[in-house]
C-alpha positions in Angstrom: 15.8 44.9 80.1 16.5 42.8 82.8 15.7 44.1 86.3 17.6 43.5 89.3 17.1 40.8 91.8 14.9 42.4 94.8 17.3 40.9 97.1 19.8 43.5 95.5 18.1 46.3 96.0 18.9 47.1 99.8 22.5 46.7 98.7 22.0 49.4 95.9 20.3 51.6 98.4 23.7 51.5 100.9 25.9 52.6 98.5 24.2 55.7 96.9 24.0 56.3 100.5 27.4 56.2 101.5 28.2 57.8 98.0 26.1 60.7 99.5 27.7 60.5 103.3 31.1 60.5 102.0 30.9 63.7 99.3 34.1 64.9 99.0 35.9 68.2 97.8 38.5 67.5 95.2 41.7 69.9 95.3 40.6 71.2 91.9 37.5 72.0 92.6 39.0 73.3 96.1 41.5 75.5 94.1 38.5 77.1 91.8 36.6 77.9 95.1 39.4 80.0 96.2 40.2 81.6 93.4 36.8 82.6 92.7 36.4 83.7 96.2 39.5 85.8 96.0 38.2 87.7 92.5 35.0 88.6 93.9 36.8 91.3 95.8 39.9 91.8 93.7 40.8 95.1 95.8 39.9 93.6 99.2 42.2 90.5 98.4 44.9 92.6 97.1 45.0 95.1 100.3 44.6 91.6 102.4 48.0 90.4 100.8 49.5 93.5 101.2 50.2 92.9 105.1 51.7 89.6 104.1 54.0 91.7 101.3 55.6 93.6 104.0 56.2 91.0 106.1 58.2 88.6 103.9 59.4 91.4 102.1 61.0 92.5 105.1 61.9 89.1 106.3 63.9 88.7 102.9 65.3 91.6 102.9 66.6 92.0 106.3 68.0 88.6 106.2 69.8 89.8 103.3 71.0 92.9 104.2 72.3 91.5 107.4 74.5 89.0 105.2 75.8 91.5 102.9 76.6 93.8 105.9 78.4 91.1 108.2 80.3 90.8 104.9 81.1 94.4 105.0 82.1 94.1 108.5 84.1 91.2 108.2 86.1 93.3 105.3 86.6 96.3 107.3 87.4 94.1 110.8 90.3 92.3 108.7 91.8 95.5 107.3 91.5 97.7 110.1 90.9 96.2 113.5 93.2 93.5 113.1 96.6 95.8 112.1 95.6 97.6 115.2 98.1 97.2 118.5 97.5 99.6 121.3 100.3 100.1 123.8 99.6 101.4 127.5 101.7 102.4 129.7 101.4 101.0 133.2 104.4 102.4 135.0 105.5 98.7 136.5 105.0 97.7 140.2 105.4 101.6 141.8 103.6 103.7 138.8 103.4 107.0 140.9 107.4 107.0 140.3 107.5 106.6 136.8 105.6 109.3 135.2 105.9 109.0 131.8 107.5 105.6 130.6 107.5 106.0 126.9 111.3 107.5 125.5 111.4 110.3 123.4 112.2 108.2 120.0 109.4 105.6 121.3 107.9 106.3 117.6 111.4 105.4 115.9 111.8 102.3 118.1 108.9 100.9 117.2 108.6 101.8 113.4 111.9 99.6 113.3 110.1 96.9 114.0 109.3 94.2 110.8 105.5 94.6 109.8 105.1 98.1 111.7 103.7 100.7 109.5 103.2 103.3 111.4 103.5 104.6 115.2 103.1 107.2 117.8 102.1 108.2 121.4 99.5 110.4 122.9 97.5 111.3 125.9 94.7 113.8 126.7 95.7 116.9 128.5 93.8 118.3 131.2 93.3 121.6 130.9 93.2 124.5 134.3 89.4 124.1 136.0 87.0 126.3 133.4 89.4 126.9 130.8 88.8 125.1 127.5 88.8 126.0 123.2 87.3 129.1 121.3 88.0 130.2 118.0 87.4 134.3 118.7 87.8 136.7 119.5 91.2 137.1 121.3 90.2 138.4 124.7 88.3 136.7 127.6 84.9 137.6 126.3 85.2 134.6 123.5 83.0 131.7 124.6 84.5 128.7 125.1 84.0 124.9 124.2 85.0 122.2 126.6 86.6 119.5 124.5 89.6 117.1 124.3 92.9 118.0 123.9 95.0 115.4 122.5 99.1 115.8 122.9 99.9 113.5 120.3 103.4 112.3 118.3 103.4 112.2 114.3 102.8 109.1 114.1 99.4 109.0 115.8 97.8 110.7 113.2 99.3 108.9 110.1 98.4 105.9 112.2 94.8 107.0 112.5 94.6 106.7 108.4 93.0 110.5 108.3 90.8 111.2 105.3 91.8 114.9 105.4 88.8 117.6 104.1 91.8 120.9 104.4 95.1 121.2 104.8 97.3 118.7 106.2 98.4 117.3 109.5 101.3 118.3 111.7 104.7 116.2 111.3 108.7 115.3 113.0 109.1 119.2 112.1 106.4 120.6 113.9 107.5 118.4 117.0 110.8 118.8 117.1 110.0 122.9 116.8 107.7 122.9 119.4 105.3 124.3 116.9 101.8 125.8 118.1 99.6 124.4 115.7 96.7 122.2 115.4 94.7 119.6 113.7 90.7 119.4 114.5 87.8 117.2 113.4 85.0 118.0 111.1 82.7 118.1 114.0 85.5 120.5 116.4 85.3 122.9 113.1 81.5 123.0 112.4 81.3 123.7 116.5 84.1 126.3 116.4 82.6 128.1 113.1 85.7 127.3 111.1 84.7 126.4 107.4 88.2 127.4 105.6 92.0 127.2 106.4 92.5 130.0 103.3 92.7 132.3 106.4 95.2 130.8 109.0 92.6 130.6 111.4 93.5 130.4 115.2 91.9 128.7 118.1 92.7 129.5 121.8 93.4 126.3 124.4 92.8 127.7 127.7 93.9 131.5 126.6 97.2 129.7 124.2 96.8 130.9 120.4 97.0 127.6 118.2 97.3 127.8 114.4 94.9 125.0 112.7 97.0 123.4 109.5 94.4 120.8 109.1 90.1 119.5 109.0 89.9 115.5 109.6 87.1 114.7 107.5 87.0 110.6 108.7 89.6 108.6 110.2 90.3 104.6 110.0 91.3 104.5 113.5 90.6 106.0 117.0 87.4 108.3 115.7 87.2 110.3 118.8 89.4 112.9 116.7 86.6 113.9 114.6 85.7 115.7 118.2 89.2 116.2 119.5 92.4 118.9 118.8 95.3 117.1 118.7 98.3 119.4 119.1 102.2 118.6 118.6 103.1 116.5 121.9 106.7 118.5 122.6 104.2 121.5 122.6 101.7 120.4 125.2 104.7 119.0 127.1 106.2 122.7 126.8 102.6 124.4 127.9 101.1 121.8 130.0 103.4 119.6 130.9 103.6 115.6 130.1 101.4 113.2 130.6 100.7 112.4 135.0 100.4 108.9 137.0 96.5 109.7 136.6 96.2 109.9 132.9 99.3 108.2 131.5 100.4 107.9 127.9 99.1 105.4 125.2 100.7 104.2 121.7 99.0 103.6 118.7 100.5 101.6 116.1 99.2 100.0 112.6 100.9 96.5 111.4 101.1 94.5 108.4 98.1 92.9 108.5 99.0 89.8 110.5 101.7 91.3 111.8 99.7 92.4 115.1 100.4 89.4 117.3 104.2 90.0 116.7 104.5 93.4 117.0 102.3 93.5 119.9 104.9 90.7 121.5 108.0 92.7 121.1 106.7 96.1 121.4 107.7 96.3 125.6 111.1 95.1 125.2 111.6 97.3 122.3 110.5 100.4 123.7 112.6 99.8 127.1 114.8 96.4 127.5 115.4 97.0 130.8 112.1 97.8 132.7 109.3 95.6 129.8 107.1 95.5 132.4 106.4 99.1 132.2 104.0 98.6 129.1 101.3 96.7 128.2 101.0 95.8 124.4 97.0 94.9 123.4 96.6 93.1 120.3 93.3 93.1 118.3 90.7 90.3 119.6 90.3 87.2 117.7 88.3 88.1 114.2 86.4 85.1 114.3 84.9 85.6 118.1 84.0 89.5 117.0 82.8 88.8 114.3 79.9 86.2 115.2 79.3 88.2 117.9 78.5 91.2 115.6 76.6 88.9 112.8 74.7 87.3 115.8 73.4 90.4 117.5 72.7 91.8 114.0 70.4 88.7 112.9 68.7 88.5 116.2 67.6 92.5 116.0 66.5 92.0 112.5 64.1 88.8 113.1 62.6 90.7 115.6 61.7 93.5 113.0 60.7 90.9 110.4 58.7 88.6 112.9 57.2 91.8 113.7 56.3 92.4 110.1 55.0 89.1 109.9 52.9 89.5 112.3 51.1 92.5 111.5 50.5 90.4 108.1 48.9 88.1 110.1 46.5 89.8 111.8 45.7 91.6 108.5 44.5 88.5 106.9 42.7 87.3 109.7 40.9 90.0 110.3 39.6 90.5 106.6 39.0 86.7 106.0 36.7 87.2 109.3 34.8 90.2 108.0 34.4 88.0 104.8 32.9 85.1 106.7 30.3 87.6 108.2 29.3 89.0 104.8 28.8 85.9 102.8 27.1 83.9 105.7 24.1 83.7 102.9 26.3 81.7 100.7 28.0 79.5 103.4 24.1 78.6 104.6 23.2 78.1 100.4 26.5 75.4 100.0 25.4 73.7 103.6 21.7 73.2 102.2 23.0 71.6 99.1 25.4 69.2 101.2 28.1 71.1 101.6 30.0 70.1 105.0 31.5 71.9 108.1 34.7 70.7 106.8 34.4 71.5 103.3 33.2 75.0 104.7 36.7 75.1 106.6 38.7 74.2 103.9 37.6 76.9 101.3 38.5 79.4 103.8 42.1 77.8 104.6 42.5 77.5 100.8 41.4 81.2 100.4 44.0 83.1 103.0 46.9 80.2 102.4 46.2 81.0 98.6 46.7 85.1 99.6 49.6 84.4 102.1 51.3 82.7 99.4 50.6 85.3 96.8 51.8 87.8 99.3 55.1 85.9 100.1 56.2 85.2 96.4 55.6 89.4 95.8 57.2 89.8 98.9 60.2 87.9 98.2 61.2 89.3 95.0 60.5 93.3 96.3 62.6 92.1 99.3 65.3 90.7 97.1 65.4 93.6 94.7 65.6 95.8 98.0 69.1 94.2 98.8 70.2 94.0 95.4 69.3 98.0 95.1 70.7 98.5 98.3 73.8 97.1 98.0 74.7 99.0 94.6 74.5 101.9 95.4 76.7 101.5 98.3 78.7 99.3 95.8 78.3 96.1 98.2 78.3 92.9 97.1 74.8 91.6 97.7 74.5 88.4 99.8 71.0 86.1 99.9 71.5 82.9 101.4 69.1 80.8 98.7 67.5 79.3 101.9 65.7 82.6 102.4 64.5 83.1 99.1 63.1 79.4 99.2 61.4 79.6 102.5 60.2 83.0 102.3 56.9 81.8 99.6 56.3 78.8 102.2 56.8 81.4 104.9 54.1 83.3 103.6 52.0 80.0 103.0 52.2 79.5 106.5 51.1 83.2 107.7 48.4 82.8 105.6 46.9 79.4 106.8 47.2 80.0 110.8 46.0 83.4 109.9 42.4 82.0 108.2 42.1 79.2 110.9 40.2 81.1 113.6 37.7 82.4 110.1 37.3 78.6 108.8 36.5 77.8 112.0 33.7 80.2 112.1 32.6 79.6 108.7 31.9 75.9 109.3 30.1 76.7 112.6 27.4 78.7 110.7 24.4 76.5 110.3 22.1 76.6 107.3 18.6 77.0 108.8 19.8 80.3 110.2 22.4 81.6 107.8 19.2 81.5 105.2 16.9 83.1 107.4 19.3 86.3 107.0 
């Protein structure tokens, strides 16, 4: 065999040199590392991804529930708010003359109108000083519950959409008699002890006997019922008087829907030709200005809570990939003595938490997902997930994982090998 020129030999010596300067850690072997590290401690990795669970978990799913929601609202904004045209009356240029400017067939005027469905006027009636509603007994003894009083036409209520629980609500015949009855809210009734209507029950407005006909349940429109009594308005007119320069009469009236703007338009010269400027017709807001404003205030809340989540995740993983570093010191000193470097070091222990963030994120993504997918059947929703989210939610958790581990690797490759054997 034919040995090699002496000349040679320095230049044999460099490169086994350099060959041992420049060791490198493939991303195979890098992988196995990390895995191997992780199933030493199968529980301690698997509480370790937890934090990062909840965090994307949440992130996903509050993302999506915020979607599906701001679809909900959108639904409920176009077929409510937006048939919705409130009327006030201003009185014109001297109000303290005109007391009441609505006519006594203001509901008929209106309901004339093309795409009006339904419409009626009301105003909150101010009882004497001290006197408000009890349900018994008949004399003064009977304690009594301060609470509104609305004096309202027919047409309020059936413009309200009421989802009745009893009975029914008060209509033309009742107003036009002058009849002394009452409709309450769910809430009025629980606070008034009233559970049934099988008995005619009675409630007294400032020492007046009212017959209740009817329990609101839920209402599409103007929810302060639920804690009102709304009485017949020729009644209240009859025992209270009408509605004063201080607290002046309203109209609610439901449209078509895209009717609004119209209606609202020819509501003043409808109700009174000669003196429009008495009222003032407000038609619903733009949808599209409400309804980012809702969707943004929703998705800004809900980041917050999942940045939050993320966090905590975060601190989880750094805090057990630190407590790891101090118990396998040994081993870190063992891989420096046979070459290992500060970098390689570093790397294991970024491979090991990015490895458990990303473990964390992909569980975490699918419970969030199934979360809104539950969530939205059973309020029989239909779920929304932007496909963004689900994408970025495992790199998310990547992420988390790696700036969570850097302050560890860091440590672990500072840990020299003379004195991590000596422990």
């Amino acid at each position: 065999m034919r040995r090699p020129a002496r000349s040679a030999l320095p230049g044999l010596r460099r490169k086994r040199a350099t060959a041992v300067r420049t060791s490198r850690l493939s991303p195979r072997d890098l992988l196995a590392e990390a895995t191997a590290g992780m199933l030493q401690r199968p529980g301690r990795s698997a509480l370790t991804a937890l934090g990062t669970v909840l965090g994307v978990g949440t992130f996903v799913a509050v993302l999506g529930l915020t979607s599906t929601t701001s679809q909900q609202i959108d639904e409920r904004f176009n077929a409510l708010t937006a048939t919705e045209v409130t009327v006030e009356d201003t009185g014109g240029e001297q109000p303290e003359y005109v007391q009441n400017a609505f006519p006594a067939d203001a509901d008929a005027r209106i309901e004339r109108l093309n795409g009006v469905r339904d419409a009626g006027v009301y105003w909150s009636v101010r009882l004497p000083e001290g006197r408000g509603v009890r349900s018994a007994p008949v004399g003064e003894a009977g304690e009594e519950t301060q609470s509104q009083i609305v004096a309202a036409s027919p047409g309020v209520l059936a413009a309200a959409g009421p989802h009745l629980q009893q009975g029914r609500i008060f209509d033309a015949y009742h107003d036009r008699e002058a009849q002394q009855v009452a409709v309450i809210g769910s809430g009025m009734a629980a606070r008034l002890g009233i559970t049934t209507l099988e008995t005619a029950p009675a409630i007294f407005i400032g020492g007046d006997a009212f017959t209740v006909i009817g329990i609101v349940e839920e209402v599409d429109r103007k929810s302060d019922v639920l804690l009102s009594v709304v009485v017949p308005r020729t009644t209240a007119e009859r025992v209270w008087g009408g509605p004063r320069s201080g607290n002046r009469a309203k109209m609610l009236i439901s449209t078509e829907l895209g009717a609004a703007q119209q209606v609202a338009g020819e509501t003043a010269l409808a109700l009174d030709p000669a003196h429009p400027d008495y009222f003032q017709a407000v038609p619903p807001p733009d949808p599209r200005g409400l309804r980012t404003a809702v969707t943004s205030d929703l998705d800004q809340l809900f980041l917050l809570l999942a940045a939050i989540c993320l966090l905590i995740g975060a601190v989880g993983i750094a805090n057990t990939t630190l407590v790891a570093v101090l118990e396998r010191t040994g081993e870190i000193g063992l891989r420096r003595a046979l070459g290992a470097r500060g970098r390689h070091i570093t790397l294991q222990f970024l491979a090991e938490s990015g490895a458990l963030g990303t473990l964390g994120g992909l569980v975490g993504t699918s419970l969030g997902t199934f979360a809104v997918i539950g969530t939205a059947m059973a309020r029989e929703w239909t779920p929304v997930i932007h496909p963004a989210t689900v994408v970025a939610a495992p790199a998310i958790g990547l992420l988390t994982g790696v700036v969570a581990g850097l302050y560890p690797a860091w440590r672990a490759s500072r840990i020299q090998p003379v004195e991590a054997l000596r422990r």
